[in-house]
N, C-alpha and C positions, 0 to 999 in steps of 0.2 A: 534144175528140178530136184534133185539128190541134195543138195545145202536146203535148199525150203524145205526138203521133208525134214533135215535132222535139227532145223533152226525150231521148226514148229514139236518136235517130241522135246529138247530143251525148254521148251515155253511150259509145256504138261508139267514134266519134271520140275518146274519151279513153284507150279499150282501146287501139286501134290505137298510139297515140302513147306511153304505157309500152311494149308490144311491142319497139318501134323502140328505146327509148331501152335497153332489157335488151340489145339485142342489142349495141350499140352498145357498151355498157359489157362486155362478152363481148369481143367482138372485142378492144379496146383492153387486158382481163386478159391474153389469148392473147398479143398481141404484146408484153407485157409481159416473158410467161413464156419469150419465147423468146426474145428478147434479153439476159434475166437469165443464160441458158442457155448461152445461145452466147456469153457474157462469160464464161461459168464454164470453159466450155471450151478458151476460146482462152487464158483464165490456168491452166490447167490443161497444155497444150499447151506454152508458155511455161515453164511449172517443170518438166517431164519433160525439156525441152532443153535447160535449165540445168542440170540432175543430169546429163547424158549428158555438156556440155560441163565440167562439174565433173571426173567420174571422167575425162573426158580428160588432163586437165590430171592431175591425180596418177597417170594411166599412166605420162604422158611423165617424171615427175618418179622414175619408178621406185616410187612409193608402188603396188603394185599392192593389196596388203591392204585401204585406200582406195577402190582405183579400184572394186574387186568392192562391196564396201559401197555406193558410190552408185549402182552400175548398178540391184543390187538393188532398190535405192528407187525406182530409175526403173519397174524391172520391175514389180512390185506394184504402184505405181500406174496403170502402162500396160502390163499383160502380152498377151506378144507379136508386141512391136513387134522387127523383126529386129535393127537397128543395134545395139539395147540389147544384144541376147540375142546379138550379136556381139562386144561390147566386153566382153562380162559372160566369157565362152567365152576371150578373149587374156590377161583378168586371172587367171583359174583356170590355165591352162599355165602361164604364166609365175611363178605360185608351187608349180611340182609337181602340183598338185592336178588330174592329166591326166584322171582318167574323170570328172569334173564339167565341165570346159571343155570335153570332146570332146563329150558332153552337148548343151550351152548349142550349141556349131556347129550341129550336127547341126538343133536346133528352126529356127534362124538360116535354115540353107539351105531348109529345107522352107516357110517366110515371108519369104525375102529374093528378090532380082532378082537377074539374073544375075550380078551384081559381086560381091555379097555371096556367093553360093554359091560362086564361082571360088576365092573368100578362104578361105571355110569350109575349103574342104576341102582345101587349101593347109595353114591352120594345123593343122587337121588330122593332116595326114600328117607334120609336123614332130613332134607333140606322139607320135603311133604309134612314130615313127622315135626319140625321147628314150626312152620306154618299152621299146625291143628287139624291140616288136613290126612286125617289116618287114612282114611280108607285109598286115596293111593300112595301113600306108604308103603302101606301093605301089598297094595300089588305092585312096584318096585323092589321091595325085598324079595318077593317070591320070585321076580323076572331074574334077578341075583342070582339065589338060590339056582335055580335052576340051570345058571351056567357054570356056579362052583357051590356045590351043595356038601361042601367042609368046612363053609364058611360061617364061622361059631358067632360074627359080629354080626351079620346080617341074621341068623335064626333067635340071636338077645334081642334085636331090636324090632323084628318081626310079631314077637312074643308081647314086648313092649306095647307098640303099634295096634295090636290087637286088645289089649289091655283095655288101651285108651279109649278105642273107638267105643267098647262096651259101657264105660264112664261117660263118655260124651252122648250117648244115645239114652242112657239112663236119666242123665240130667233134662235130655231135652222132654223123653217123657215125662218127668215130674211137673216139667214146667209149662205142658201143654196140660197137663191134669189139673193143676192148681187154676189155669186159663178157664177151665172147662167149669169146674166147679164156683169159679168167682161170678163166672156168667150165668150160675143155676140160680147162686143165691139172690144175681140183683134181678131176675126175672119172677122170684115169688114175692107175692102180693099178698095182703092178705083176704078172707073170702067176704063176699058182702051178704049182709042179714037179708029179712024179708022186704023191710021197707029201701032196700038198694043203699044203709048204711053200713060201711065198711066194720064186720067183727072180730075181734083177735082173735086167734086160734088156743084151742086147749093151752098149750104151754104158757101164753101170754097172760092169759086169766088166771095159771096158777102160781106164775111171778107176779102177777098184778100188785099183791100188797105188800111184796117185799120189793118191790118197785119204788109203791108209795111212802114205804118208811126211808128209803136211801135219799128223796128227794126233801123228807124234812128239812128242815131246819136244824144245824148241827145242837144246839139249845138243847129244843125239845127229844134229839137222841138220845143225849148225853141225862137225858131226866129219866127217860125210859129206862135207859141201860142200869141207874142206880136206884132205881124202884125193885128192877129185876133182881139185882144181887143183892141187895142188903135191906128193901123195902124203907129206906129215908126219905124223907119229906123233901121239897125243894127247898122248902124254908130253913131245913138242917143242913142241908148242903151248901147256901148261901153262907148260914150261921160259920161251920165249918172252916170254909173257904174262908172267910174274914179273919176267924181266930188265927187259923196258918200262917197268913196276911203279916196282920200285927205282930207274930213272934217275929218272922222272920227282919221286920220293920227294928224291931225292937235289938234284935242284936246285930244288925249294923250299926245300928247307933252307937251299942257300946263300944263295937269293934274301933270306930271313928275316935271316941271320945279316948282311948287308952293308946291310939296312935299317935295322938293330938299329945298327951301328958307324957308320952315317948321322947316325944321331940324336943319339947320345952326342958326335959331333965339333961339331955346331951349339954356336953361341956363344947363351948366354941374354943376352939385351941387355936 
């Protein structure tokens, strides 16, 4: 009886001891997994910073086509992280492509610190102000301002921006007035008499005759006009005209004949 009890607290004692050594081997998987992990991470970390430092370098190089391509890849692997999706937002304006870059700011400030937002919306109101559209420019610049109001570039371009919009608003009035007035003019008719035929109005009656004389005949102007200033006959004016005629007839001719006897004098050498 006394061997079965000490055979059986032996058996315990050998549980307890695998017990120990499972757990042991546990613990030691765990911190395996996390070190694997946080190695993955930190190389993981490391290539998003190179891709970001990457497309920097082809900003600065003007390759912006480039620069958007790496950002991208940064972003995918690390989506939104702000810096990225700041550098991602400079590379899209600066090849036109404004409603994608105003976009990418926009995510930027809503996950960036104050520097970054100040930026955003800075770049921003530049990219509003390329496109024509002032008026949110302007409230860009001012969203700026408001979170570094030392900032001399955004109060020029604000200044700017406000400029514009007044020019642009100016212009459209004009060009709704001139709409407005072209539509008055083709809408007047003019009034009809008693028997329901249509009568010119005073001004038309009092051009009337110098209407009718623009529509002469240039001829009969032209006889008008030298009645008026010198009172000659047509038949003196015909007369005239013919005599000018002939002189001028006549000394080409001579002109001709004394090139003609030019020629003939030249010695052929």
């Amino acid at each position: 009886m006394v061997r079965q009890t000490r055979s059986t607290k032996t058996t315990v004692r050998s549980n307890q001891s695998c017990s120990r050594i499972r757990k042991i081997c546990l613990q030691a998987a765990l911190i395996a997994a996390v070190m694997i992990f946080g190695d993955l991470s930190v190389s993981k970390a490391e290539s998003i910073a190179s891709r970001n430092r990457q497309g920097n370098r082809f900003f600065a190089q003007g390759k912006y086509a480039e620069a958007e391509k790496t950002y991208l890849d940064a972003e995918v692997n690390s989506p939104g992280r702000p810096e990225i999706l700041y550098n991602l937002g400079n590379s899209l304006i600066k090849q036109k492509k404004y409603g994608q870059g105003i976009q990418a700011l926009r995510q930027s400030i809503g996950k960036g610190d104050k520097g970054i937002q100040e930026k955003s919306w800075y770049n921003s109101g530049n990219a509003f102000y390329s496109m024509g559209n002032y008026k949110d420019a302007i409230e860009s610049f001012i969203q700026a301002l408001k979170l570094d109001s030392t900032d001399r570039d955004a109060k020029h371009n604000l200044e700017l921006a406000r400029l514009k919009l007044k020019q642009q608003e100016q212009k459209q009035s004009d060009k709704s007035q001139k709409q407005k007035d072209s539509g008055k003019a083709s809408q007047e008719q003019p009034s009809t008499g008693k028997n329901g035929q249509q009568e010119p109005n005073k001004q038309d009656q009092a051009g009337a005759g110098e209407g009718n004389k623009q529509n002469e005949p240039a001829s009969a102007q032209s006889g008008q006009a030298a009645q008026r200033t010198g009172s000659i006959s047509k038949e003196r004016a015909v007369q005239i005209l013919d005599a000018v005629q002939n002189q001028e007839i006549d000394q080409q001719r001579k002109l001709l004949e004394h090139r003609a006897r030019h020629r003939v004098s030249e010695k052929d050498w």
